[in-house]
MARSE-976063 format. One record per residue: residue in one letter; x, y, z of N, C-alpha, C in turn. Coordinates in steps of 0.1 Angstrom, whole numbers, plus 5000, padded with zeros to 4 digits. Example, Ala and Ser with C-alpha at 12.3 -4.5 7.8 and 13.67 -1.06 7.14 Angstrom:
2
A513249435078512349555078513249675078;S512849785071513749895071512950005079;
***
This chain:
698
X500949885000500050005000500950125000;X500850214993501450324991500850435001;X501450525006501050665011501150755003;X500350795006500150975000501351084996;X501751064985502551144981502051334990;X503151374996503451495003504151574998;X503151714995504251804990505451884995;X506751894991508251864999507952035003;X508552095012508752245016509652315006;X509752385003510952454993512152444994;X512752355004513852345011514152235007;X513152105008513251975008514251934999;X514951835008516351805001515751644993;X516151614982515851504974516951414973;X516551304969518151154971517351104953;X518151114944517651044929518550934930;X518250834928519250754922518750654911;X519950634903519550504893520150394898;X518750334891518450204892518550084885;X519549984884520249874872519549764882;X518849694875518249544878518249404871;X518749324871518749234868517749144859;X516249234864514849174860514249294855;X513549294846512949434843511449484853;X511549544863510549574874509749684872;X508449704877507949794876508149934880;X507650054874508450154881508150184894;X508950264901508850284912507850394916;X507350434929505950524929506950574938;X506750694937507850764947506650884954;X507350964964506251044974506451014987;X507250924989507550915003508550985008;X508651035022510051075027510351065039;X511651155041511551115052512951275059;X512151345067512951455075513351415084;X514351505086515751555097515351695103;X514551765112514751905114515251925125;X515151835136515251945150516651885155;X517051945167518251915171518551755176;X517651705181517951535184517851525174;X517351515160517551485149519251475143;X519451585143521451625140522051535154;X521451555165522451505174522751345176;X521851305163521551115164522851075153;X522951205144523851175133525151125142;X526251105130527851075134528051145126;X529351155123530551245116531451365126;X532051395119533451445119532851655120;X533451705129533551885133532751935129;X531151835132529651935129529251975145;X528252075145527652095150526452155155;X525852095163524652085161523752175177;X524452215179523752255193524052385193;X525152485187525052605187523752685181;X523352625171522052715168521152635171;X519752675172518952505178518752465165;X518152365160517252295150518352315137;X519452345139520352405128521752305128;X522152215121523352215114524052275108;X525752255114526952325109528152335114;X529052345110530552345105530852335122;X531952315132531752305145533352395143;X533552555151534152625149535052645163;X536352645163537252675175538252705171;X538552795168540152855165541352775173;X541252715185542552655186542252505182;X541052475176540852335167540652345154;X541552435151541252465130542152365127;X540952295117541752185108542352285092;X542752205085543552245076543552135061;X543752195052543752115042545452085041;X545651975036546851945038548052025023;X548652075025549252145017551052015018;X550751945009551751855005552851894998;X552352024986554152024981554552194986;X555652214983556152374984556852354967;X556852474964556752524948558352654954;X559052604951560452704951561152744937;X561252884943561652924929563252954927;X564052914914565452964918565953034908;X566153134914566053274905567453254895;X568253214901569453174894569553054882;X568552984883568452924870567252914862;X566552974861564853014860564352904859;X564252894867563252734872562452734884;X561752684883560952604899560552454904;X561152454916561052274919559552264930;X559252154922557852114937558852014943;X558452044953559151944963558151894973;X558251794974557551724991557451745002;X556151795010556451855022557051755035;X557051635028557051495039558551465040;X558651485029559951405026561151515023;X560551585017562051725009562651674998;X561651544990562351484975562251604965;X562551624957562451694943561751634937;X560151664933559351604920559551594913;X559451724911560051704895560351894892;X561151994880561752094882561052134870;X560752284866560152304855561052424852;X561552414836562652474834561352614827;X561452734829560852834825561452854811;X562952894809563052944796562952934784;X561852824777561352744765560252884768;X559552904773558552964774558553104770;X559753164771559753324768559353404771;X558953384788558053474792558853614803;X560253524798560953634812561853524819;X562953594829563453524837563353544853;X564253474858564553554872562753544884;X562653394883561353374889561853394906;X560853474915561153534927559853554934;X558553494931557553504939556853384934;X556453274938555453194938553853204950;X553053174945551853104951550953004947;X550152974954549652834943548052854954;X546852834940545452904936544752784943;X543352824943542452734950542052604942;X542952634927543152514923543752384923;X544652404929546452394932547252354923;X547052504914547952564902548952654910;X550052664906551352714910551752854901;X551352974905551653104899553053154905;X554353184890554953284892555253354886;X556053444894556253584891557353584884;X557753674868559053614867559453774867;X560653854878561053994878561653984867;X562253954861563154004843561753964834;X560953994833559853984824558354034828;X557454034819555854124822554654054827;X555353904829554153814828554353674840;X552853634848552853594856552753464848;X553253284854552853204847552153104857;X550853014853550352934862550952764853;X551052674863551852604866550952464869;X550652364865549952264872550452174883;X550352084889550652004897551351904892;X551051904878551951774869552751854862;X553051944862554352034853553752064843;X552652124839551652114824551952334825;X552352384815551652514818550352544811;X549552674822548252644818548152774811;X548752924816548753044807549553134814;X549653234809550653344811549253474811;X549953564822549153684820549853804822;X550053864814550853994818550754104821;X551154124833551254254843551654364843;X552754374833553954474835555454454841;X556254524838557854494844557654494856;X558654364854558654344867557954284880;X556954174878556054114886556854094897;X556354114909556954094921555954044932;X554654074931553554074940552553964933;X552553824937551153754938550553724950;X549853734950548753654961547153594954;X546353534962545053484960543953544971;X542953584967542353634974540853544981;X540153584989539553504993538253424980;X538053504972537453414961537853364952;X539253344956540153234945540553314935;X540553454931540953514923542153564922;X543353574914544753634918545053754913;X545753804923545953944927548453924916;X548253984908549654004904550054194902;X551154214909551454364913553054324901;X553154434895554154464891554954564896;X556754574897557154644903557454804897;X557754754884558254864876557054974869;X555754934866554754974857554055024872;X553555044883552555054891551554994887;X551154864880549954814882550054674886;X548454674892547954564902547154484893;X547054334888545454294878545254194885;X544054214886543054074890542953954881;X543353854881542953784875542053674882;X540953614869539353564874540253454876;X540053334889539853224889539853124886;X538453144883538153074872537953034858;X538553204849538853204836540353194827;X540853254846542253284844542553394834;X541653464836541853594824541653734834;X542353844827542553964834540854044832;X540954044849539254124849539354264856;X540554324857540554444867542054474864;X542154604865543754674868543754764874;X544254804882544954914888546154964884;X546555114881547255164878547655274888;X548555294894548855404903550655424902;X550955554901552355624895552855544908;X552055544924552755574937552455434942;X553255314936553155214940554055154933;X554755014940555854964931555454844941;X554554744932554954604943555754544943;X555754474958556854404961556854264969;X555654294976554954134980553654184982;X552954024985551354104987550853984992;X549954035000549053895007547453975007;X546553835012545153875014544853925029;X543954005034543353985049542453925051;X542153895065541053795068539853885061;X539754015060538454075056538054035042;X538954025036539253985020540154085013;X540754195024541254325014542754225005;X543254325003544854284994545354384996;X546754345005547954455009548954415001;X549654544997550954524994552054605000;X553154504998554054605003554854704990;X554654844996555354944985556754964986;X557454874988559054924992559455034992;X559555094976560455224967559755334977;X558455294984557355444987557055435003;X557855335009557855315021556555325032;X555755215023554155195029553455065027;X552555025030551754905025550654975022;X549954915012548754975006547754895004;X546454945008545254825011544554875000;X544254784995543154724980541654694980;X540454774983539354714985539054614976;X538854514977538354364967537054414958;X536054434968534654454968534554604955;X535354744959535754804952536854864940;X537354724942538554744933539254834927;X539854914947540355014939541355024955;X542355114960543455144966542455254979;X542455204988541755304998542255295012;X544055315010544755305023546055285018;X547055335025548755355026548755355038;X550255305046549855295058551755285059;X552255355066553555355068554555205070;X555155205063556655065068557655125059;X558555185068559855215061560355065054;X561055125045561654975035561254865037;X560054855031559254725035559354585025;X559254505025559854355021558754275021;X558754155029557754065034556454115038;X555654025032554154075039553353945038;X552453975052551653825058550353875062;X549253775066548153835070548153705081;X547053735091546653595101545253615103;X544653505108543053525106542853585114;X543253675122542553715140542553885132;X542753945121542854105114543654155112;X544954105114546154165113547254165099;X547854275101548654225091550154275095;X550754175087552354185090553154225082;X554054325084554754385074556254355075;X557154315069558454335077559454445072;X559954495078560954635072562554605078;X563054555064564254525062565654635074;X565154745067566454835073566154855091;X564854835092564854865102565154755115;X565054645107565254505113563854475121;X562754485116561954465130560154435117;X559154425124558654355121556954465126;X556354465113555054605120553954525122;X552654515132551754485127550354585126;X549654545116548854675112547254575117;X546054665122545154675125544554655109;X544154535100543254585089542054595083;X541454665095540454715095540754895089;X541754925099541755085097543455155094;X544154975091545555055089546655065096;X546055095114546255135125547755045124;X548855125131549855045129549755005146;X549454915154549354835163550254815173;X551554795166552754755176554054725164;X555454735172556054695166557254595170;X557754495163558454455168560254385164;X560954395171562654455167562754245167;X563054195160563654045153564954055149;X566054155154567554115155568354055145;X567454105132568354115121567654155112;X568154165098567154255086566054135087;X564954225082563654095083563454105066;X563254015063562653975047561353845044;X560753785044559953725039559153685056;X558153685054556953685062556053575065;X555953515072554653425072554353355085;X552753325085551953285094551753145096;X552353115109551552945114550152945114;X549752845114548252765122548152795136;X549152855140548852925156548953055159;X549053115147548953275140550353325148;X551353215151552653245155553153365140;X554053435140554453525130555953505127;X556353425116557753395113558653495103;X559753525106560253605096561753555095;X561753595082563753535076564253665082;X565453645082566253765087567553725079;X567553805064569153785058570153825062;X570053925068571653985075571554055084;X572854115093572954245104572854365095;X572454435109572954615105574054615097;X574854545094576354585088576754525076;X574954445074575354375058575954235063;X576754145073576854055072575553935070;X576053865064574953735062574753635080;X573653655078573253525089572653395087;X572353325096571753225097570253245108;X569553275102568953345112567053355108;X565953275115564853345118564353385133;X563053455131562653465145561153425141;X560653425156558853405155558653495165;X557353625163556853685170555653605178;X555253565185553853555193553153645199;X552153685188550753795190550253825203;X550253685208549553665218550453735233;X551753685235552453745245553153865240;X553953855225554454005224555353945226;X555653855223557453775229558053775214;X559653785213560053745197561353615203;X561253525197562553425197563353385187;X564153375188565253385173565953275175;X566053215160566953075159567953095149;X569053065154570553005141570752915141;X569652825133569652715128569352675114;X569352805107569052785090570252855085;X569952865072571452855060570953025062;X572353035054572853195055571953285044;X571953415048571253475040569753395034;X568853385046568253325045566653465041;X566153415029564953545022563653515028;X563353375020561953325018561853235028;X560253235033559853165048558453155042;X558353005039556552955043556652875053;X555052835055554752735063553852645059;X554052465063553152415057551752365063;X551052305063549852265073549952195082;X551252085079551652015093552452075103;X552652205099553252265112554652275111;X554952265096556952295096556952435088;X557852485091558452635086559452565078;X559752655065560452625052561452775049;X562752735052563052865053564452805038;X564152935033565152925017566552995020;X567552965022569053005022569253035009;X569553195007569753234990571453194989;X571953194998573153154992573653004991;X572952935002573652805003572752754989;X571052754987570152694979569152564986;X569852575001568852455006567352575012;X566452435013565752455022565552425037;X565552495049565652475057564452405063;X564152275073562652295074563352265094;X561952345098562052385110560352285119;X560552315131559352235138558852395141;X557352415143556652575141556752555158;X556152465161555952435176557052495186;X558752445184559752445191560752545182;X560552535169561552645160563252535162;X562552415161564052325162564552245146;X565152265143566052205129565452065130;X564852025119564751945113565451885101;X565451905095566451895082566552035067;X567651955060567652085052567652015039;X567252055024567652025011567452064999;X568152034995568852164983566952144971;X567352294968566352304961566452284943;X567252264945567652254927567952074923;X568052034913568351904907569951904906;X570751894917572051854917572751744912;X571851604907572051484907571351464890;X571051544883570851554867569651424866;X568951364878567951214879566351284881;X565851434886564751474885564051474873;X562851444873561951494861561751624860;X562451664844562851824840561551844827;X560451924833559651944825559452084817;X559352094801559552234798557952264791;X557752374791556252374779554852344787;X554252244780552752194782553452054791;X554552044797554551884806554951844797;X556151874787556551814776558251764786;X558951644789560151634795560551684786;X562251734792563151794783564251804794;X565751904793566451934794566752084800;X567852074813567752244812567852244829;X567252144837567452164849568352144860;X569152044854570151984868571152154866;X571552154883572452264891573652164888;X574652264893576352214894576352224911;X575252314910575852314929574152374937;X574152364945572652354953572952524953;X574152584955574052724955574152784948;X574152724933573452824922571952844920;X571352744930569952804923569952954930;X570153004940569653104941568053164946;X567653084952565853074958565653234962;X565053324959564453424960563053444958;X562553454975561153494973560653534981;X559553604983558753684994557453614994;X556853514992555253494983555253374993;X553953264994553353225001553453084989;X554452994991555552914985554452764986;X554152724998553052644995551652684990;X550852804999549552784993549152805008;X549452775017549152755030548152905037;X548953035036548553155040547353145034;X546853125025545353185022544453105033;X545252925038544352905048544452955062;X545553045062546053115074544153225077;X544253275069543353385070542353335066;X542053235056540553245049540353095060;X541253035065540852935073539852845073;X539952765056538952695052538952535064;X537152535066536952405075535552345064;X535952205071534952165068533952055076;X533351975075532551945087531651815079;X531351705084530351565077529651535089;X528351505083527151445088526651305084;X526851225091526151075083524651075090;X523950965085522850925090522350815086;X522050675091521350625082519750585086;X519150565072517750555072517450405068;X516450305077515650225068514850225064;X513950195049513050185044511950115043;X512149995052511849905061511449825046;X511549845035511349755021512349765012;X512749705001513249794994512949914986;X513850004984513450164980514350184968;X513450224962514350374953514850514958;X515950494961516050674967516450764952;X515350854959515550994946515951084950;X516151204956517051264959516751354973;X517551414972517751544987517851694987;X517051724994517051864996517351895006;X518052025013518052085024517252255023;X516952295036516452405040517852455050;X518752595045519352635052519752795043;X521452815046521652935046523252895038;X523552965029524452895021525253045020;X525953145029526753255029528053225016;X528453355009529653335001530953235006;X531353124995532253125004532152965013;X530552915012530352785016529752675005;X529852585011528952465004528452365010;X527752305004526952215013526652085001;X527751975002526751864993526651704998;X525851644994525651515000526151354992;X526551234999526851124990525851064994;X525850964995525050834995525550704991;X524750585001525450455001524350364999;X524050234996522550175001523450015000;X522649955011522749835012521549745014;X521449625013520249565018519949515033;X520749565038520949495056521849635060;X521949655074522749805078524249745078;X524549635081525649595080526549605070;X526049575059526049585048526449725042;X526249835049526249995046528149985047;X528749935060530249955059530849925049;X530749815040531249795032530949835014;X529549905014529349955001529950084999;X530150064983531250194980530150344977;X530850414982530150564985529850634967;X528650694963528950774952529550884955;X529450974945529751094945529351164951;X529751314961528951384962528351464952;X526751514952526351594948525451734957;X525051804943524251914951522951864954;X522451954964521151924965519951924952;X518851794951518351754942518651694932;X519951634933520751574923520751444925;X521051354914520551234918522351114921;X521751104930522451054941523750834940;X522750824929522750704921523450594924;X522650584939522850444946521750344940;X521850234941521450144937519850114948;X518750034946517550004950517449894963;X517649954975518049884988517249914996;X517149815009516449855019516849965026;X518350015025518850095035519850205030;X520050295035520550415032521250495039;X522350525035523050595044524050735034;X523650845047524050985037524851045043;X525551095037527151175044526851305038;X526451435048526851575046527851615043;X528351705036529651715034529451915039;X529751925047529552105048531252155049;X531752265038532852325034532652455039;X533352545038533852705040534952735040;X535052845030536552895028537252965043;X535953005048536653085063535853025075;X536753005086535952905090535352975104;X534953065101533953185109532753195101;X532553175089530953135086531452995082;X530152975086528952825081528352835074;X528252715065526452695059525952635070;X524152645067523452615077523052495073;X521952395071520852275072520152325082;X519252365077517752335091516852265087;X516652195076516152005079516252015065;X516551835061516651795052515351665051;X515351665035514351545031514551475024;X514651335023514851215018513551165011;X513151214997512251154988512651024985;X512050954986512150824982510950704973;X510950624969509850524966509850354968;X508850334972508750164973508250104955;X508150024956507849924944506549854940;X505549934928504649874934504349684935;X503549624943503649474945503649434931;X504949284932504849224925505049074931;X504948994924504848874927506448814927;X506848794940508248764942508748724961;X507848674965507848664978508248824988;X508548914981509049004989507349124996;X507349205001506849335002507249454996;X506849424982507949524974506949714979;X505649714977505049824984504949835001;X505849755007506149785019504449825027;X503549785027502349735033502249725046;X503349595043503049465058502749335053;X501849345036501749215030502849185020;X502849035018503348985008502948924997;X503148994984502248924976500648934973;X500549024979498449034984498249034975;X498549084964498049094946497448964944;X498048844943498248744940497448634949;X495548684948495248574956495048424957;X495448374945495548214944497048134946;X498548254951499248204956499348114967;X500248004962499447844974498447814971;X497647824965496847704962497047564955;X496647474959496847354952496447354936;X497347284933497047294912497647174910;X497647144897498147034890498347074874;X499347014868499646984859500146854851;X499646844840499746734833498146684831;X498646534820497046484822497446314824;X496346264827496246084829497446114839;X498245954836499145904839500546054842;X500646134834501446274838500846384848;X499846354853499246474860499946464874;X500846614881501446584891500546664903;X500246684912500046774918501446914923;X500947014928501647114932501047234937;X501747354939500847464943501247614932;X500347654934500647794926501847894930;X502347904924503947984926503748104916;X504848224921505248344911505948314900;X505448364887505948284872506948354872;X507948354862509248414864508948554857;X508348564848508048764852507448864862;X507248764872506648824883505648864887;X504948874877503548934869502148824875;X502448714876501648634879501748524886;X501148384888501448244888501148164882;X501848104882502147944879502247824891;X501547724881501847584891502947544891;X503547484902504947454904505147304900;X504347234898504047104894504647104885;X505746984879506146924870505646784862;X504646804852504446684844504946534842;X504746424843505346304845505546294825;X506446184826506746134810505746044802;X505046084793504146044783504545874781;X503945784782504345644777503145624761;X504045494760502845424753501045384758;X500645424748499245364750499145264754;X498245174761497545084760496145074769;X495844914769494444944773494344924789;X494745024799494344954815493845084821;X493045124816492045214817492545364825;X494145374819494845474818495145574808;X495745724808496145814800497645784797;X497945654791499145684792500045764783;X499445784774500045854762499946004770;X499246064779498946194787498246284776;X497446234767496846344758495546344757;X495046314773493646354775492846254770;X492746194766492146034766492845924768;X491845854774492045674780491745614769;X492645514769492545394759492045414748;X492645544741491445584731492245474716;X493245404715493045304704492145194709;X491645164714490545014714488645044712;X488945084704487845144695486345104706;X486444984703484844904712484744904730;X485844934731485944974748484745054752;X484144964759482845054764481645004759;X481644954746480544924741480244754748;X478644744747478344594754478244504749;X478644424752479244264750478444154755;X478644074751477643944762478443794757;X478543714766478943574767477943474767;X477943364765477143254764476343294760;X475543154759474143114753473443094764;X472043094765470443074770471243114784;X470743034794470543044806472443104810;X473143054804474843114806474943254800;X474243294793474943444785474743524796;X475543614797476043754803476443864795;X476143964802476044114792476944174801;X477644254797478744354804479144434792;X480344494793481444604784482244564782;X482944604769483944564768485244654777;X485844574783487144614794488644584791;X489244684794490544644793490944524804;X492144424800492344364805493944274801;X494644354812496444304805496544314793;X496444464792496544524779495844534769;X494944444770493944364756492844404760;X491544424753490444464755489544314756;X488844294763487944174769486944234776;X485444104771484044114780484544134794;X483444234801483844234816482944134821;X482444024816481543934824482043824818;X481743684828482243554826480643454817;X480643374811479543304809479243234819;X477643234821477343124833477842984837;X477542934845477442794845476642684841;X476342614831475542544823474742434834;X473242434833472242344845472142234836;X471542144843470542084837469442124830;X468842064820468142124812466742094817;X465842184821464142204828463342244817;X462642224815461342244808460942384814;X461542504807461442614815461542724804;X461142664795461442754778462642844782;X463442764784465142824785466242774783;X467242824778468342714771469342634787;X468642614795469442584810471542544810;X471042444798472342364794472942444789;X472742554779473442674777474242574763;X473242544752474142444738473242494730;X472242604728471742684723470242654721;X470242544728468342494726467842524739;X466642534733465642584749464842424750;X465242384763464542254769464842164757;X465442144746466042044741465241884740;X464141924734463241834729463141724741;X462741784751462741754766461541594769;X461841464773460741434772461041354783;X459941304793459541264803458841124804;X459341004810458140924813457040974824;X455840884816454240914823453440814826;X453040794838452040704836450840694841;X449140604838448840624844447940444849;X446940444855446440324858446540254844;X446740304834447040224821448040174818;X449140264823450140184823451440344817;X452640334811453340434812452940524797;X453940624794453540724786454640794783;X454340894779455841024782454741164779;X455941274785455441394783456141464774;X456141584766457441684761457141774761;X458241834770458841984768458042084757;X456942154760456342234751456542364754;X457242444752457242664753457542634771;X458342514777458542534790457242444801;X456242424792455142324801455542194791;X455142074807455141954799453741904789;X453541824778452641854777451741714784;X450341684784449641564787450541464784;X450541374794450841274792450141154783;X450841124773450441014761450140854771;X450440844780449740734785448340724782;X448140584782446340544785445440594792;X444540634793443840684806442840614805;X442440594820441240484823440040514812;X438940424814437840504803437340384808;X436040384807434640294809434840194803;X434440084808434739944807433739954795;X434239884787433039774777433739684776;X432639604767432939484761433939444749;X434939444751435939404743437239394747;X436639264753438039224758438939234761;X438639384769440039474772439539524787;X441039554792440339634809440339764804;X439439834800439239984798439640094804;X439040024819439240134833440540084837;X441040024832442339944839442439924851;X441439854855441439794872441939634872;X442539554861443039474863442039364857;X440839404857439539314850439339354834;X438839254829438739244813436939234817;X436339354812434839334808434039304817;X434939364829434239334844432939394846;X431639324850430439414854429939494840;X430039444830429239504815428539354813;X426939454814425839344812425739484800;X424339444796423539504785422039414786;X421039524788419539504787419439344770;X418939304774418739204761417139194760;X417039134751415739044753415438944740;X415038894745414338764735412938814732;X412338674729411238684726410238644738;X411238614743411138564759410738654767;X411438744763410938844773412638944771;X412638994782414139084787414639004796;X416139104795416639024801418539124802;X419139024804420439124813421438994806;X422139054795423039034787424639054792;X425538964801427038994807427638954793;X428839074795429939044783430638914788;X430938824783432338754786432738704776;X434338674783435638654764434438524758;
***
């Protein structure tokens, strides 16, 4: 029995999936569902950094600044200005991937600022040329955009779009994201970039070295609406708490600016020139330091902490050391321009971990030039010719510094208590710039069964989800944010689904409660075959489902014959013995019998025996059974005369032919047959005499 299709709220999240079967089934009736709104709803789910109790009835992202997760930023992208090239290297390990030789490309030399996009495409800067190049993760190049002399400044901004400053031209261009093409320029006489990062607000600072300021970029207005003092400024960083970090070389010390209003905040002295900038995951503040007041080379960074105002300094990296990132696991990468290693550091303790060279010293890297074409052009003679020069945000990491992307999963599973078609999902929520929200799906026929089925894809809401037709279901939220101070919201989700209308297959395919109810002569007794083949059985589901069938199997057809069987199974008995059935009779007179004719050991025969033959009676009937009636039957008779005989007439005897008495006379015979001859016969006489009495005698 189906329910009542319900119409979903405007919100209503849908689950589609397709459906591959083995049998061709009827379609599914869909209309059912099934919500999620209130808080024990979310609080029944599982998964990973949601949460569900800060807003009531609301799912979302579960937010703590000293529990910000991170996307894992695996390679650092180094550039070495000394041989125009750039190496990805391993954040795990410090292998060399592989090196991509720039000069096939013609776009300039002397690369000195890398970043890498929300793609994780690898943008650099090359300062001996006009144009920025992006870079794939496989060594593929994807395009060139050009800025003006001198590129020095890339960053990415919070909507993925990159920010490239030229040093020599004063202009700034936006490039789209996602077209990779130039959508904005700035031009200003009083600007020379030189590095540049994003703020948590979304602005874009640069540092103006030549003009001794940093200069804030409205995004939203795309245009310059702030200078803000840093003598000889170098390195620049942002951290998600508003700040921004400037570093000013001559001065050896390190600014931070309020960027909201500019406000220069505090400052602080790091004990040697400061040059390249960057932010931990604990908004600790790292800076290179290439040399003293006096020009000598050091070995040398420091870390400011925001929090206490404390600075600590380590000489434990290569000399003249420029460029400083950080990666997600918590190591600082500090570039030695003169040795050519990379230093990598623990962010926690600021303790040496290891160091390695950034160039292909060993001529065994994969050297890619062009579109990811191999070629020639990369191995060093010595790790200190590459020359690593850079100020720029080398992994990718800083944009999660500030834009502090989180994300957050919800599971849940649902039974359908039959099997189902799930169609798809909707949610009711709040989807700010900047978030997402999509869902997978799993189905199995038992819950058990859910751990080991493989997950689809995620999709967007009302998209079809294209798990397979199961009793059970299980859905993974997937909630993202570039910054992990907004959320998307869920405030209830709906699970459209459909049962099957009944078919004939032992199951509850419309999930009722019955099985099969369509089908009221299921189980009944039936038969098939005929005569001698006829089996019994019961009515079963035919193999299209659609109906029944008797489950009885027919026995094997024989030969004919006559024992009052079908043996041939084609619906008549004994049908060669033509006279079967017809009546028959045995003997003669008193023996004949009448019956049918009968099978009998095969053969057709009278069903009656002939009598048993009597004696023959005067009974107008053949007794003796030799085809005469009474058989000229004749009898002795007698009477006071003496004997006789009788015969057999139509069954009466007839008179007996004996003598029969008769009245005496005279003639010499006993008439009456009393033994006397002429006994007592007188006769009147007379003479003339008179009368008289005349006796007979011999």
């Amino acid at each position: 029995m189906h329910t009542k299709c319900r119409q979903p709220s405007p919100w209503s999240l849908v689950i589609c999936a397709l459906f591959v079967a083995s049998v061709l089934l009827p379609s599914t009736v869909m209309g059912k569902t099934k919500q999620w709104t209130s808080q024990a709803d979310w609080s029944a789910g599982t998964g990973n950094n949601f949460d569900a109790k800060k807003t009531p009835g609301a799912l979302q992202i579960f937010y703590d600044p000293a529990k910000q997760q991170y996307n894992e930023t695996r390679f650092i992208y180094i550039p070495s200005s000394g041989l125009n090239t750039v190496a990805k290297m391993d954040t795990k390990t410090g292998q060399i991937l592989w090196v991509y030789n720039l000069t096939p490309l013609g776009k300039g030399s002397n690369p000195s600022r890398t970043t890498v996009d929300t793609r994780g495409n690898v943008w650099v800067g090359l300062r001996n040329g006009n144009d920025v190049v992006a870079i794939t993760q496989d060594g593929k190049f994807v395009t060139s955009v050009t800025v003006g002399g001198g590129p020095r400044a890339v960053t990415v901004d919070k909507n993925g779009d990159i920010w490239a400053g030229a040093y020599a031209t004063g202009k700034v261009v936006k490039i789209s994201g996602a077209t990779y093409k130039p959508i904005l320029t700035i031009t200003d006489a009083n600007l020379r970039s030189y590095g540049a990062t994003t703020d948590s607000y979304g602005n874009i600072w640069i540092s103006n070295r030549p003009f001794g300021n940093v200069v804030k970029i409205d995004v939203a207005q795309g245009k310059i609406v702030g200078r803000y003092s840093a003598p000889n400024v170098y390195g620049i960083a942002a951290d998600r708490r508003g700040y921004v970090w400037a570093a000013s070389y001559a001065n050896s010390q390190v600014f931070q600016f309020d960027a909201r209003n500019g406000n220069r905040v505090k400052t602080f002295n790091v004990g040697a020139r400061a040059r390249g900038v960057a932010v931990d995951g604990k908004n600790k503040v790292w800076v290179a330091c290439s040399n003293t007041s006096a020009g000598a080379n050091t070995k040398h960074v420091a870390w400011v902490d925001p929090f206490t105002g404390t600075v600590k300094t380590f000489n434990n990296v290569g000399t003249h050391t420029i460029g400083i990132a950080v990666d997600s696991k918590g190591f600082v990468w500090a570039n030695s321009l003169s040795e050519g290693f990379a230093y990598k550091l623990n962010s926690t303790t600021g303790a040496y971990v290891a160091k390695y060279p950034v160039c292909d010293t060993t001529g065994t890297k994969t050297c890619y030039c062009n579109n990811g074409v191999k070629c020639t052009g990369c191995k060093c003679a010595s790790a200190g010719a590459s020359s690593p020069y850079t100020y720029s945000d080398m992994t990718g990491f800083q944009l999660q510094v500030i834009v502090a992307p989180s994300k957050a999963t919800w599971r849940v599973t649902y039974d359908a208590q039959c099997k189902a078609s799930f169609s798809k999902v909707n949610w009711n929520g709040s989807l700010p710039a900047g978030t997402k929200v999509t869902v997978r799906a799993r189905s199995a026929s038992t819950k058990a069964g859910l751990s080991s089925a493989a997950w689809k894809s995620y999709v967007n809401k009302g998209q079809a989800l294209g798990v397979a037709s199961n009793r059970f279901i299980e859905l993974e939220f997937l909630m993202e944010t570039q910054d992990s101070r907004t959320s998307p919201t869920v405030t209830d989700a709906t699970l459209t689904f459909g049962h099957f209308p009944e078919i004939c297959d032992g199951i509850d395919n419309n999930c009722d409660g019955s099985v099969d109810e369509t089908y009221t002569d299921l189980g009944n007794t039936c038969s098939l075959g005929k005569g001698i083949c006829k089996r019994n059985g019961k009515k079963v589901c035919n193999s299209a489902k659609n109906g029944t069938v008797c489950d009885a199997k027919p026995g094997t057809p024989q030969k004919e014959v006559c024992d009052n069987k079908d043996n041939d199974c084609d619906g008549q008995v004994d049908e060669d013995w033509d006279k079967k059935g017809q009546s028959c009779s045995v003997g003669v007179g008193a023996c004949n019998r009448k019956g049918q004719w009968v099978c009998k050991n095969t053969n057709v025969v009278c069903s009656v025996v002939a009598g048993t033959p009597s004696a023959e009676v005067c009974d107008n009937k053949d007794n003796d059974c030799n085809g005469q009636v009474d058989d000229n039957l004749r009898k002795v008779c007698s009477s006071k005369c003496g004997q006789g005989q009788q015969s057999c007439q139509n069954g009466q005897w007839s008179a007996c032919n004996a003598q029969q008495p008769k009245a005496e006379t005279c003639n010499d015979a006993d008439d009456d047959c009393d033994g006397q001859v002429d006994e007592g016969i007188t006769r009147p006489c007379s003479t003339i005499c008179g009368t008289g009495t005349e006796q007979c005698k011999r």
